[in-house]
PQR file of N, CA, C, O and H, with PARSE charges and radii, in Angstrom:
ATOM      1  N   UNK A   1       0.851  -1.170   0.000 -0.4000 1.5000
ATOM      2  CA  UNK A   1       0.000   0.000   0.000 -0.0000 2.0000
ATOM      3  C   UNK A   1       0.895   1.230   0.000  0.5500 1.7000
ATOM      4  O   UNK A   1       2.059   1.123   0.383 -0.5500 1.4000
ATOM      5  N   UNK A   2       0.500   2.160  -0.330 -0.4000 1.5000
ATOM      6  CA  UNK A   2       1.121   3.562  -0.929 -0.0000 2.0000
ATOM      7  C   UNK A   2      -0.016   4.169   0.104  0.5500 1.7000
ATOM      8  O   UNK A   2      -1.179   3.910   0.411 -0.5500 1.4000
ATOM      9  H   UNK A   2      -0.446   2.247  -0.642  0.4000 1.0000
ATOM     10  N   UNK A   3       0.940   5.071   0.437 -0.4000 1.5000
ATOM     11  CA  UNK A   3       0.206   6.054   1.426 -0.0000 2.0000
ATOM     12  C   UNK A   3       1.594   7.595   1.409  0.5500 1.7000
ATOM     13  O   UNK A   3       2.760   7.512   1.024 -0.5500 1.4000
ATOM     14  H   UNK A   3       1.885   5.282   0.188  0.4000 1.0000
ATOM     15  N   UNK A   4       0.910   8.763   1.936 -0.4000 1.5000
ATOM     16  CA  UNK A   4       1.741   9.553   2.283 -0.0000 2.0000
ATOM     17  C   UNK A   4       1.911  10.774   0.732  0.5500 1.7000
ATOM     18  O   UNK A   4       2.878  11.535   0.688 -0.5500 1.4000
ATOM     19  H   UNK A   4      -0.037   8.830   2.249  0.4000 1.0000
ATOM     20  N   UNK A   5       1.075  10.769  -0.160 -0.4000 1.5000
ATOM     21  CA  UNK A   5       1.664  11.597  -1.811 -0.0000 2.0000
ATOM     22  C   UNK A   5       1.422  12.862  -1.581  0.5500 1.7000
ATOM     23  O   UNK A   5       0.442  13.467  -1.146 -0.5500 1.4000
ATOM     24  H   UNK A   5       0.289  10.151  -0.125  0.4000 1.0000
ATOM     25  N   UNK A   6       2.684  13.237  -2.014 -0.4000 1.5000
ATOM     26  CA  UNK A   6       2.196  14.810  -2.001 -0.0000 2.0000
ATOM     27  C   UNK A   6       1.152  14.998  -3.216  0.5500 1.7000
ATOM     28  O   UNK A   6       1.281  14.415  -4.293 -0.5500 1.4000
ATOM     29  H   UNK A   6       3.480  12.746  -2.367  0.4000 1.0000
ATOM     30  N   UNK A   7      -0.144  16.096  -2.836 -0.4000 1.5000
ATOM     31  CA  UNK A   7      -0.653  15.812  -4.273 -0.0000 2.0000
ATOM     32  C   UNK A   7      -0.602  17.345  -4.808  0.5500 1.7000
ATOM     33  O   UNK A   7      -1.167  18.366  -4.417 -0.5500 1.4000
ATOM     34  H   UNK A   7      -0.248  16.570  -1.962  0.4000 1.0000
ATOM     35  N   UNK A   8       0.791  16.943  -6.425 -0.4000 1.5000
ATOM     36  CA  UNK A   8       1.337  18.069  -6.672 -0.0000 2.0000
ATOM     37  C   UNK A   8       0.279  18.309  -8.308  0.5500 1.7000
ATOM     38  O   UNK A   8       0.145  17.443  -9.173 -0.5500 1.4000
ATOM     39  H   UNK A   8       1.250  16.113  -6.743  0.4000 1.0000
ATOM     40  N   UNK A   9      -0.200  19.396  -8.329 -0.4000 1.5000
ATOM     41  CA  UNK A   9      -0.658  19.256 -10.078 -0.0000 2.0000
ATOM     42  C   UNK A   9       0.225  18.992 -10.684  0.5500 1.7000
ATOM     43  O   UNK A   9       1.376  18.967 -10.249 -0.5500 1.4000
ATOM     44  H   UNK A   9      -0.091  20.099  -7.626  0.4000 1.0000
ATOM     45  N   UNK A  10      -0.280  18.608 -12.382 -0.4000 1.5000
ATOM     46  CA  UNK A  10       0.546  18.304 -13.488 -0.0000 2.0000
ATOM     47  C   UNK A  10       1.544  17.005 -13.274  0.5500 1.7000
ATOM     48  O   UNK A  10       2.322  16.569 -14.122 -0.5500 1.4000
ATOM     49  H   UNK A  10      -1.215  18.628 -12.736  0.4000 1.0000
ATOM     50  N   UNK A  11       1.360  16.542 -12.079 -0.4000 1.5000
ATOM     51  CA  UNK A  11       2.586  15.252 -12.065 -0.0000 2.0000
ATOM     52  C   UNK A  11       1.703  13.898 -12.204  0.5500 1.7000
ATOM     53  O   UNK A  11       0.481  13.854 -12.067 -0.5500 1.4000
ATOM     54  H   UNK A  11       0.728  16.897 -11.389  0.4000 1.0000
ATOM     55  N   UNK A  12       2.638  12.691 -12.533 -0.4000 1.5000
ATOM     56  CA  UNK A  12       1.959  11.785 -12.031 -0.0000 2.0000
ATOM     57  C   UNK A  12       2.439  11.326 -10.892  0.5500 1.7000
ATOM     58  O   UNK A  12       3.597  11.055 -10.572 -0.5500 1.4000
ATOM     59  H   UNK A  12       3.632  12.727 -12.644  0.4000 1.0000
ATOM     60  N   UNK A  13       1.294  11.252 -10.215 -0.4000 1.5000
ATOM     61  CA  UNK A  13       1.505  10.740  -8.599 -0.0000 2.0000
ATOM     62  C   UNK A  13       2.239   9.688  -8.193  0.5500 1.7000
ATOM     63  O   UNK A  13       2.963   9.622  -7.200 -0.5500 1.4000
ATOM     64  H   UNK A  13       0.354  11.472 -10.475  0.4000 1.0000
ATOM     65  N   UNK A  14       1.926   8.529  -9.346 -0.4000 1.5000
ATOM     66  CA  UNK A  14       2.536   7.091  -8.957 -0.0000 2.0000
ATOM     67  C   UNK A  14       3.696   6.972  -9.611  0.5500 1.7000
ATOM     68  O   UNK A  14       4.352   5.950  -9.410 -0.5500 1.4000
ATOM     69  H   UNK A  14       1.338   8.582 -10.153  0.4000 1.0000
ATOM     70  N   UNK A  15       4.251   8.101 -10.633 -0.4000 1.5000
ATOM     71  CA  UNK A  15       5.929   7.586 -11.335 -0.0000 2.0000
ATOM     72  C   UNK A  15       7.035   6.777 -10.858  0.5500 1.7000
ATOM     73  O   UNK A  15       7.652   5.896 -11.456 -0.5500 1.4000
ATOM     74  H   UNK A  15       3.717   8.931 -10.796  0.4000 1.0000
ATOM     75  N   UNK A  16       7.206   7.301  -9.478 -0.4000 1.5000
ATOM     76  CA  UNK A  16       8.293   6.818  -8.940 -0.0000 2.0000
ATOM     77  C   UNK A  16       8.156   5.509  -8.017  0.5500 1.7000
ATOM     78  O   UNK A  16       9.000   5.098  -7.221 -0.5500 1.4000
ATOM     79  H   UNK A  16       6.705   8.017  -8.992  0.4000 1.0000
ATOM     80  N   UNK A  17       6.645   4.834  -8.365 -0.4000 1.5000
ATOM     81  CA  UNK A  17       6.122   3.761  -8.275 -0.0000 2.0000
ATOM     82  C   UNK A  17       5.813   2.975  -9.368  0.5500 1.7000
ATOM     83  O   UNK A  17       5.093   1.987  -9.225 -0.5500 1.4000
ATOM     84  H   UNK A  17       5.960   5.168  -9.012  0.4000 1.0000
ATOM     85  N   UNK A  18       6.314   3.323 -10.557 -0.4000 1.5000
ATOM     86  CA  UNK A  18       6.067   2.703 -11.893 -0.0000 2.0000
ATOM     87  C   UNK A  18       5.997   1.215 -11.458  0.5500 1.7000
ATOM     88  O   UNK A  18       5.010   0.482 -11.520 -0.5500 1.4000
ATOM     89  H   UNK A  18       6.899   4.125 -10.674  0.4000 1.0000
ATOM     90  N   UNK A  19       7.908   0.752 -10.765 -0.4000 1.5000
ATOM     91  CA  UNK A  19       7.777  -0.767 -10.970 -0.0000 2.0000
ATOM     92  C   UNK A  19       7.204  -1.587 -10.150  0.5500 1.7000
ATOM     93  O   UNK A  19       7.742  -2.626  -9.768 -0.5500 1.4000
ATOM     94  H   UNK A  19       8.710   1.347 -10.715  0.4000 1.0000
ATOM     95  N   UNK A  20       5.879  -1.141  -9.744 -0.4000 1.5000
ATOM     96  CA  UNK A  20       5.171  -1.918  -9.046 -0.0000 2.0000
ATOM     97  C   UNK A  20       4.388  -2.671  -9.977  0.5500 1.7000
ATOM     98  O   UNK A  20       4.009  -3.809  -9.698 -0.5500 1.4000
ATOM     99  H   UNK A  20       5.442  -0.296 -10.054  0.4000 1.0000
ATOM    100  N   UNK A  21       4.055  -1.984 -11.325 -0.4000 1.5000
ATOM    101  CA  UNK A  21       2.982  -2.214 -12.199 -0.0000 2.0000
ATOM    102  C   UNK A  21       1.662  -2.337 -12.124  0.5500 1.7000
ATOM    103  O   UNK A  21       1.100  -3.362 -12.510 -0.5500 1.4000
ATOM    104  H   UNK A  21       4.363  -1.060 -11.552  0.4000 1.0000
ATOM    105  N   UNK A  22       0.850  -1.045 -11.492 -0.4000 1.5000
ATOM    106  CA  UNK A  22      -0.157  -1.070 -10.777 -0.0000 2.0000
ATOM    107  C   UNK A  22      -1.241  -0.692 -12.276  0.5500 1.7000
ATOM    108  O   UNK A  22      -2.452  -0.893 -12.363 -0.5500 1.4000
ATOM    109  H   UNK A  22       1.306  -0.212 -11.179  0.4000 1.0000
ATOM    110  N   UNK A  23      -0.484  -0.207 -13.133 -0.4000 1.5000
ATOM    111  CA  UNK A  23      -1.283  -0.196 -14.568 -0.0000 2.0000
ATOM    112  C   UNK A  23      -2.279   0.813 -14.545  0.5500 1.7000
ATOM    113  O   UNK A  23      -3.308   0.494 -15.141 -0.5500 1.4000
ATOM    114  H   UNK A  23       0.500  -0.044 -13.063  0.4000 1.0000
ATOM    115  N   UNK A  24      -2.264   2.147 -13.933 -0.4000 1.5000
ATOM    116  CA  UNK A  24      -2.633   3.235 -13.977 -0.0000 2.0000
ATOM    117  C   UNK A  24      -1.951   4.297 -13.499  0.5500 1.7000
ATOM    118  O   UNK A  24      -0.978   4.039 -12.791 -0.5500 1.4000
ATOM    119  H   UNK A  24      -1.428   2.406 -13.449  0.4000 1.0000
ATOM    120  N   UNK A  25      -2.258   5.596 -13.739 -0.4000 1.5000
ATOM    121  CA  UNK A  25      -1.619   7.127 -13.316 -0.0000 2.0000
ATOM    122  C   UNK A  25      -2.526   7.531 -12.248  0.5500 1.7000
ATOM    123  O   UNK A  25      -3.627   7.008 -12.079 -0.5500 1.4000
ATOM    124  H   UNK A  25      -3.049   5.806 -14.314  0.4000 1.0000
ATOM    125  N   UNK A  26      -1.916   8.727 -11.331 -0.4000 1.5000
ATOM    126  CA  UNK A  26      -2.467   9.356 -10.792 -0.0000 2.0000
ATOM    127  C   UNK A  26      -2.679  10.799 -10.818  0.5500 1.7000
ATOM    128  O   UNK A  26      -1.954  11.330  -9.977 -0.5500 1.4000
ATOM    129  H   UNK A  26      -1.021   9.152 -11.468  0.4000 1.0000
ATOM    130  N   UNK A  27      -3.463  11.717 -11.521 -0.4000 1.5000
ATOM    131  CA  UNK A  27      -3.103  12.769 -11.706 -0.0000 2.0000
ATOM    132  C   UNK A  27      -4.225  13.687 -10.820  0.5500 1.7000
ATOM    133  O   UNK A  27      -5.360  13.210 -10.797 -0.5500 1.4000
ATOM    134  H   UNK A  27      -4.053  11.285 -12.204  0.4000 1.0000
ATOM    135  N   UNK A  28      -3.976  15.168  -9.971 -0.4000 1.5000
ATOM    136  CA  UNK A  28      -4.607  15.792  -9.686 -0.0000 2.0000
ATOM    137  C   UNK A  28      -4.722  17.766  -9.956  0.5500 1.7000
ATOM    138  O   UNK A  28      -3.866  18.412  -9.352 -0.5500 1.4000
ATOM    139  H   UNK A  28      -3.054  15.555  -9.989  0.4000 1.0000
ATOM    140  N   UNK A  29      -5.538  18.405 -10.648 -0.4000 1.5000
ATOM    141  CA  UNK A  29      -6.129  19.274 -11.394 -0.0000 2.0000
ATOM    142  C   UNK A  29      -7.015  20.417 -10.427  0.5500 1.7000
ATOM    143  O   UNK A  29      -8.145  20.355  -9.943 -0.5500 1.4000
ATOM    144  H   UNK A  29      -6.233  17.881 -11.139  0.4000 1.0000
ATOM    145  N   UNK A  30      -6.286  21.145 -10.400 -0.4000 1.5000
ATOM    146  CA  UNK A  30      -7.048  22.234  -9.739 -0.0000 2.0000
ATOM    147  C   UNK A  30      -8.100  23.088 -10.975  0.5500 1.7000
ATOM    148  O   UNK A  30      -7.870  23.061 -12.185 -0.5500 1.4000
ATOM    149  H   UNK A  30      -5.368  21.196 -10.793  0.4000 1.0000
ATOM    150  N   UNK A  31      -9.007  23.655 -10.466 -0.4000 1.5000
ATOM    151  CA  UNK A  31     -10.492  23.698 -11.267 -0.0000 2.0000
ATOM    152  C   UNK A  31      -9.711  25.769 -10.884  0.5500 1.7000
ATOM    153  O   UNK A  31      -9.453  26.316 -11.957 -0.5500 1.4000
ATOM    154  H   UNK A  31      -9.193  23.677  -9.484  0.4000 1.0000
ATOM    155  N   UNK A  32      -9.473  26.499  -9.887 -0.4000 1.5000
ATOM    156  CA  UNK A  32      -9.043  27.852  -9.205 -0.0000 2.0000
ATOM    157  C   UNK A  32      -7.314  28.250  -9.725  0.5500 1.7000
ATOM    158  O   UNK A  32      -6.248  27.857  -9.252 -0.5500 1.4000
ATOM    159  H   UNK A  32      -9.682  26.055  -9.016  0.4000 1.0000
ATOM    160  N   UNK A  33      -7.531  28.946 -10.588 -0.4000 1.5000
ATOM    161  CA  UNK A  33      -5.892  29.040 -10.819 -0.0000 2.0000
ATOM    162  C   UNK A  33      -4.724  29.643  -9.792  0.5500 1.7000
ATOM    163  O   UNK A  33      -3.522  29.493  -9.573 -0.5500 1.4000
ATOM    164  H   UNK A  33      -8.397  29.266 -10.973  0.4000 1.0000
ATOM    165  N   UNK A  34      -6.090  30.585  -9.202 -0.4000 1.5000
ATOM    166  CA  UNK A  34      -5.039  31.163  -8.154 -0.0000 2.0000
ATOM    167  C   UNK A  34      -4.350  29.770  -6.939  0.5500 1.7000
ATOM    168  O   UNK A  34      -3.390  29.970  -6.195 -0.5500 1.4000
ATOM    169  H   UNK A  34      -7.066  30.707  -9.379  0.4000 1.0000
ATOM    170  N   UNK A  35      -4.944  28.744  -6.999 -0.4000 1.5000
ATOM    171  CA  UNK A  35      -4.466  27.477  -5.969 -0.0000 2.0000
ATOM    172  C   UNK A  35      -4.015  26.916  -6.549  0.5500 1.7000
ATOM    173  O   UNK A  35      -4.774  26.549  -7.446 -0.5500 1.4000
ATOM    174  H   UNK A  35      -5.724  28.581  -7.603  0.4000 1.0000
ATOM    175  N   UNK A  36      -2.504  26.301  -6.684 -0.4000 1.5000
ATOM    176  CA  UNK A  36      -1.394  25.962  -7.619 -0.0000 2.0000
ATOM    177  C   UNK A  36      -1.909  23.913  -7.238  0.5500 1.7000
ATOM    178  O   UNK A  36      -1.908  22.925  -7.973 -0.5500 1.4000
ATOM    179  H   UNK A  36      -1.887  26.600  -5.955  0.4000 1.0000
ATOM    180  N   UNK A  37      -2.304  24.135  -5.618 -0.4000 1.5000
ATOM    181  CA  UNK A  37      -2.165  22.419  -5.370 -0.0000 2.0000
ATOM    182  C   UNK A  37      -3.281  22.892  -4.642  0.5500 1.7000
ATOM    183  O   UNK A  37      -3.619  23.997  -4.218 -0.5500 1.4000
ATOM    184  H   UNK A  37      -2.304  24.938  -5.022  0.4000 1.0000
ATOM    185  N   UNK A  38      -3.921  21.370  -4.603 -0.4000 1.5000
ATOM    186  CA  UNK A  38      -5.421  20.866  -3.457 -0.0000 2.0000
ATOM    187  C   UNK A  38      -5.097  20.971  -1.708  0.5500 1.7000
ATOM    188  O   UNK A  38      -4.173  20.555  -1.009 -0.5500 1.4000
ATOM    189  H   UNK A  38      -3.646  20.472  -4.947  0.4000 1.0000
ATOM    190  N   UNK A  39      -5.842  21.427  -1.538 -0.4000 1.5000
ATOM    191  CA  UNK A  39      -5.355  21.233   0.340 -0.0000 2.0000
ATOM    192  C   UNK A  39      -6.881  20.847   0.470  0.5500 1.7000
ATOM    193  O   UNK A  39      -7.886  21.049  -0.211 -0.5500 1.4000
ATOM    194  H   UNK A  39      -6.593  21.765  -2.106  0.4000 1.0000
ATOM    195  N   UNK A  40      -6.540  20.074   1.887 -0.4000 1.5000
ATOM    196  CA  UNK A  40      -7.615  19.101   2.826 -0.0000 2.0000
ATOM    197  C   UNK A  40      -8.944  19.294   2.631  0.5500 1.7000
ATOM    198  O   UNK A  40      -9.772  18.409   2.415 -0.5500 1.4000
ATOM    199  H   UNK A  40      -5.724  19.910   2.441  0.4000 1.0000
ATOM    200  N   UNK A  41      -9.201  20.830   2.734 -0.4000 1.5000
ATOM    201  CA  UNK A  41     -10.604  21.004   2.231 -0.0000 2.0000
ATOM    202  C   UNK A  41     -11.213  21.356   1.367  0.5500 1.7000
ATOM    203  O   UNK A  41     -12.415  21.617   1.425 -0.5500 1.4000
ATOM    204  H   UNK A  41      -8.529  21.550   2.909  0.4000 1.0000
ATOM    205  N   UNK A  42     -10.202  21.472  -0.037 -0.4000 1.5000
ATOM    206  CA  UNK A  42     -11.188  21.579  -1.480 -0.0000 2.0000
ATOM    207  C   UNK A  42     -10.905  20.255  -2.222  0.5500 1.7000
ATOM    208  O   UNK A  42     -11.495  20.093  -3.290 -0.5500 1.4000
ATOM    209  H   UNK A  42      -9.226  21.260  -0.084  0.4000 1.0000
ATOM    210  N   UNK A  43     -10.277  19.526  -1.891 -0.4000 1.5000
ATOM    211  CA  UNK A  43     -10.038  18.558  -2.663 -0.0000 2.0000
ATOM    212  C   UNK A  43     -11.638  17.385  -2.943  0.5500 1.7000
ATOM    213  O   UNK A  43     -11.966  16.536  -2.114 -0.5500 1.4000
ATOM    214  H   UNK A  43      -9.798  19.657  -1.023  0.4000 1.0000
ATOM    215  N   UNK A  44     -12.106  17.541  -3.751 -0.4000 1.5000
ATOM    216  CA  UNK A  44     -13.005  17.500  -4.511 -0.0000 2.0000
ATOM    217  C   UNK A  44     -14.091  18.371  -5.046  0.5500 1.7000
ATOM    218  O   UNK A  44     -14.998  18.141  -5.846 -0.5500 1.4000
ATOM    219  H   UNK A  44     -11.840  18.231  -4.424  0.4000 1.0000
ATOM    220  N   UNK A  45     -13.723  19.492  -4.345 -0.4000 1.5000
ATOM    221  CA  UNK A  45     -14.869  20.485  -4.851 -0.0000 2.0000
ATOM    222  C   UNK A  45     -14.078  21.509  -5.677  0.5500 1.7000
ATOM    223  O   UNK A  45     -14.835  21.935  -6.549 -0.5500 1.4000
ATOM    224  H   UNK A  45     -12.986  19.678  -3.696  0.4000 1.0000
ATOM    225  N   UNK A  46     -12.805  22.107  -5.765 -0.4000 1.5000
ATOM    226  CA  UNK A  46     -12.494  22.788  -6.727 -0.0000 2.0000
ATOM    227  C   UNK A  46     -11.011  22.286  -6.999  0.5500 1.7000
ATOM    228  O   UNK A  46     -10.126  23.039  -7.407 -0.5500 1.4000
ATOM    229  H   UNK A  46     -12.191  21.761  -5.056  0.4000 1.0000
ATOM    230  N   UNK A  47     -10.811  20.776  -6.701 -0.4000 1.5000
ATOM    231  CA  UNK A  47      -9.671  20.128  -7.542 -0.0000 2.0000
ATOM    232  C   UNK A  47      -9.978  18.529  -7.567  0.5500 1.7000
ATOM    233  O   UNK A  47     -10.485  17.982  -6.588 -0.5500 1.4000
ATOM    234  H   UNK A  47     -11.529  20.164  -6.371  0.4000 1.0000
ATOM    235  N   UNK A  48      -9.716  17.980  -8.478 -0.4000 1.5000
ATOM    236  CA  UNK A  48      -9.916  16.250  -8.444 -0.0000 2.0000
ATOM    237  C   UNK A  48      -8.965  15.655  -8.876  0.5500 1.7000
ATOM    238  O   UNK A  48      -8.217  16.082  -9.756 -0.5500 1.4000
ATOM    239  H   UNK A  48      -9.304  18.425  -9.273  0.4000 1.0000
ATOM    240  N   UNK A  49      -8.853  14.365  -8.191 -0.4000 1.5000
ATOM    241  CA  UNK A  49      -7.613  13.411  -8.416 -0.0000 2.0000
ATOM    242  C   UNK A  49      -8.351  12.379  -9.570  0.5500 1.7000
ATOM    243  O   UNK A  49      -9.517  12.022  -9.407 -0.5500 1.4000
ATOM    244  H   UNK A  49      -9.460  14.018  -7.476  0.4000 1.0000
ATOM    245  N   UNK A  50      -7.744  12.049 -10.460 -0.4000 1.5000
ATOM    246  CA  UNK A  50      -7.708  11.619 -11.739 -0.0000 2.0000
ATOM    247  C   UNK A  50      -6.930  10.396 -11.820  0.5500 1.7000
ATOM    248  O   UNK A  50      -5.816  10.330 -11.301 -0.5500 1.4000
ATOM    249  H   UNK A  50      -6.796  12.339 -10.593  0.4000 1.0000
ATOM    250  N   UNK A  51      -7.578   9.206 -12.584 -0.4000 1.5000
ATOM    251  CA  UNK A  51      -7.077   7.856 -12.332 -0.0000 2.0000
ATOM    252  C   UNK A  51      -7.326   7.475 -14.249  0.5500 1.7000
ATOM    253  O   UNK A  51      -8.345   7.294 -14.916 -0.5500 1.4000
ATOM    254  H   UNK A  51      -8.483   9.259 -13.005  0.4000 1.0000
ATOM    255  N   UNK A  52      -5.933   7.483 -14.579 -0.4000 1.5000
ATOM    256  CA  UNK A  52      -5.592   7.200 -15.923 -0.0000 2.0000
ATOM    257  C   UNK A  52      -4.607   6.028 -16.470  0.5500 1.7000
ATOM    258  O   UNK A  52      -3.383   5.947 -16.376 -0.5500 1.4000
ATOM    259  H   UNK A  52      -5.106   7.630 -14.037  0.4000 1.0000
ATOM    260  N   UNK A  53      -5.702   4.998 -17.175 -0.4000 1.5000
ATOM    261  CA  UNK A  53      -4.865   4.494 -16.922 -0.0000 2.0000
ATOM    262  C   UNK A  53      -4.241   4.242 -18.545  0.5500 1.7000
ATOM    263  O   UNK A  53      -4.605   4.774 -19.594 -0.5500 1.4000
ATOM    264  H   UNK A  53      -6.697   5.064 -17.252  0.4000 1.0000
ATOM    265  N   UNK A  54      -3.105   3.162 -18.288 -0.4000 1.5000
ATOM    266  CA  UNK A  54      -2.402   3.174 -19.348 -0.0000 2.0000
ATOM    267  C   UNK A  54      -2.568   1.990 -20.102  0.5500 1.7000
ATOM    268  O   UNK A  54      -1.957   1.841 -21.160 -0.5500 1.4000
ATOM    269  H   UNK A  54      -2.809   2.730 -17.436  0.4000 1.0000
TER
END
């Protein structure tokens, strides 16, 4: 289990977990430009984490 991600926009979350081969991305998107990253309490209402897979 993976625990602990910083959740940075524009990255994928799981890269440096590639060789696990979990066979998806993690990406998270702020919706507010002025908020560069999600904190505790908008994270789903004006940013979402995104599950892409490959």
């Amino acid at each position: 289990m993976i625990k602990g991600i910083p959740l940075i926009t524009g990255a994928n979350l799981l890269a440096q977990y590639r060789y696990l081969g979990l066979g998806f991305s993690l990406y998270v998107n702020c919706d507010d430009p002025a908020n560069d990253n999600p904190t505790q309490t908008d994270l789903g209402i004006k940013s979402h984490l995104y599950a892409v897979t490959e």
